[in-house]
Every structure is written in structure tokens, then in C-alpha cells.
C-alpha positions, 0 to 999 in steps of 0.5 A, a space after each residue: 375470091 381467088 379470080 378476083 385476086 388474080 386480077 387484082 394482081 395482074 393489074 398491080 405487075 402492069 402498073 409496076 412494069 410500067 413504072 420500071 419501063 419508065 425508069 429504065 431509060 435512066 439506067 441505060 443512058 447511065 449505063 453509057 448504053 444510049 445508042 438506041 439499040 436497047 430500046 429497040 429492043 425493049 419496045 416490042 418486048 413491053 407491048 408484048 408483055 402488057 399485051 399479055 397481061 391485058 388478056 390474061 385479066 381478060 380471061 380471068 374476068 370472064 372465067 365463071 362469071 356472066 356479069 364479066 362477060 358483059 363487062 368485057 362486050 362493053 370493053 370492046 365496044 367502048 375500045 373500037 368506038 374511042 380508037 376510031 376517034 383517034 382516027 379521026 384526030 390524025 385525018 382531021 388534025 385538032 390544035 396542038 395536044 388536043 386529043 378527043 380519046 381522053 374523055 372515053 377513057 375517063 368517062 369509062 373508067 369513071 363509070 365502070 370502075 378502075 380494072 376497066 379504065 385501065 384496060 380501055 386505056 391501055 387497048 384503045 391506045 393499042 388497036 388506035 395504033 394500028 388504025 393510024 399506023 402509029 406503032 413505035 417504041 412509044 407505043 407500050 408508053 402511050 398504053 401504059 400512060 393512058 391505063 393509068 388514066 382510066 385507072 384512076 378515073 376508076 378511084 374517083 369518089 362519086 358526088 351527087 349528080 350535078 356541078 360537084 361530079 362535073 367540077 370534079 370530072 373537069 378537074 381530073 381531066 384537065 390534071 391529066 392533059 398535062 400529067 399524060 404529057 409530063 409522063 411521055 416525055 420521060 421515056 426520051 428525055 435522058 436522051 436529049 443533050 443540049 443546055 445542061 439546064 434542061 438535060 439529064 445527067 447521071 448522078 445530080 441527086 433528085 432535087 436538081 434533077 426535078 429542076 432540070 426536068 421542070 424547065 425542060 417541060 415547060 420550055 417544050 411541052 407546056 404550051 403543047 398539054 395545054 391545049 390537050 388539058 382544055 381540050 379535055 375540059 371542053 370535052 367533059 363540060 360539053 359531054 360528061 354528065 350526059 355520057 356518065 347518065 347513059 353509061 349508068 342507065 347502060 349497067 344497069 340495064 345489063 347488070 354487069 359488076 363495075 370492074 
């Protein structure tokens, strides 16, 4: 009992850190402290920090449990299988936003429960990173972003198998196509100057702020989650209920506990 409110309590301070890491932008571009040096240094900070809380959850899993332990091999197996894929993403580049790694991530969490989707989130979008070279301050975003995925992929309820499990995985795929885009963008968009319709600025109280932030979405990002959100779709339709049937047969041959 007491392992398993540690846990809990490691996800809830990375689900937390990641908001403020999110809101922090804000305050420093309110603060007049908008020459980039602050997240140079915020950005290896985060990644440490959410990489240390990762394997503390790990190590608090695997304490005094065996089902734990094979909760964490299936972790990284499914982590080094969905990072390859972005691999593949970046050499054989897909149309626009379209990334293949969500539906893992969904799928997995969907599966095995909300702590391993956020966990499969979060790592696959860290050891990707050094696959593809592409580490940089939108590196803890992109963890943080993609755990909160798997996260609620986890909270799903779960259906009767057949076209009511897959409209609803289809559903939740194509919300977070877009949503993963409307969240990234926030980390640089107090930064942006231009037509004040679109930016942000100190002090314009929630309701105009929403509207800026709206139109700045739809005029640069819209187009682009798209096709990331029906890449998703196409992904589960084709996939899902077959994959969702192979994970279950999997834990249950192996009896380990959902996350």
C-alpha cells in the first residue's frame, strides 16, 4: 500500500511539474526575461528532473513485486519498439504532423493502465530523441506531452469488444492529434511577436488571451495536427482492436498487474 502511494505520488509531481513547465514561458516573457537564455537553462534542468522521477516510479514498481517487474520488461520492450518507429518517421518522412508513435503509446496505455502509458509516453519520446538527434528545449515538452497521452489512454473505460472500443480508441486518437499540437505550441508562443491578434502579451485577462491563442493555432498549426490527428485514426482502424487483443492475451499470459 504504501509502494503504491509513492507511485502514485511520483506520477501526480511530474503531471504537476509539467504544467508549470508549461506556464513558466508566460512568466518569463512577463517578466521582460525573453532572450532565450532562461530556457536554456530551464530545458536541461526539466529533462533531468522528469528523468529522475521516471525511474524513481520505476524502482518503486519493482520493489517486492514480481508482476512489476514484468510490468517494467514489457515497458521496455514497447518503449525501444515505439522509439524505432520514430526513426523511421524522420528517414522516410510521412505527410505533415503524421507521426506513427502515438497509437503505441495509446494502445499501451489503453492496455496496461494509466502509470504505463505515462511512462511509455514519456520514455519513448526521450530514447527517440537520441535515435534521431533530436534533443533540444522541446525535449521535456514533448515527454511530458506525450506521458499525458498514455495517461489518459489509461482512464479510458473499457467497452465490449467490437465497434464501440474502436470508435471510442478512434475518438481518442484523433482529440489528441490535435490537442498534442495545441500543447507544444504553448512552450514558444509567448515568444512569438508579430500581429497582435495572434501573440501573446501581459496582462489582456483569459478571455482575449483564449482568442489570440485560437486564431494563432488555427493559422499555424491547424492544418498541420491534422493530418497528424487522421494519421492517428488510420492507425487505430487499421491496427487497434487486433493489437489491443495481442497485449491482453500478452498480460494475461504473463500476470503482471495493469499499472
Amino acid at each position: 500500500m504504501i509502494q503504491r502511494s509513492v507511485s502514485i505520488t511520483l506520477y501526480l509531481l511530474a503531471v504537476v511539474i509539467g504544467i508549470l513547465a508549461l506556464i513558466y514561458p508566460f512568466l518569463a516573457v512577463a517578466s521582460a526575461n525573453n532572450d532565450g537564455a532562461s530556457s536554456a537553462l530551464t530545458t536541461p534542468l526539466l529533462t533531468t528532473l522528469l528523468i529522475s522521477l521516471c525511474l524513481a516510479v520505476l524502482l518503486a514498481e519493482l520493489q517486492g513485486q514480481a508482476a512489476g517487474a514484468k510490468a517494467v520488461a514489457v515497458l521496455g520492450i514497447m518503449v525501444a519498439a515505439t522509439a524505432t518507429l520514430r526513426f523511421i518517421e524522420v528517414a522516410i518522412p510521412g505527410p505533415a504532423g503524421f507521426s506513427p508513435i502515438f497509437a503505441p503509446i495509446i494502445l499501451g496505455g489503453y492496455v496496461f493502465g494509466a502509470r504505463f502509458g505515462f511512462l511509455l509516453g514519456a520514455m519513448t519520446m526521450l530514447v527517440s530523441a537520441f535515435m534521431t538527434a533530436g534533443v533540444g528545449p522541446w525535449l521535456p515538452y514533448q515527454m511530458f506531452t506525450a506521458g499525458w497521452v498514455g495517461l489518459t489512454a489509461g482512464w479510458l473505460p473499457h467497452p465490449q469488444r467490437g465497434r464501440s472500443e474502436l470508435f471510442l480508441l478512434i475518438s481518442f486518437a484523433f482529440v489528441w492529434g490535435l490537442l498534442y499540437g495545441a500543447i507544444m505550441n504553448l512552450y514558444t508562443w509567448p515568444y512569438f511577436v508579430g500581429d497582435s491578434a495572434t501573440t501573446w502579451a501581459p496582462g489582456v485577462g483569459a478571455a482575449d488571451t483564449f482568442r489570440r491563442y485560437v486564431a494563432f493555432y488555427l493559422t499555424t498549426s491547424l492544418l498541420w495536427d491534422l493530418a497528424a490527428a487522421v494519421g492517428n485514426v488510420m492507425l487505430i482502424m487499421a491496427l487497434g482492436l487486433p493489437t489491443v487483443k495481442a497485449l491482453d492475451r500478452f498480460q494475461n499470459r504473463m500476470h503482471f498487474q495493469v499499472l
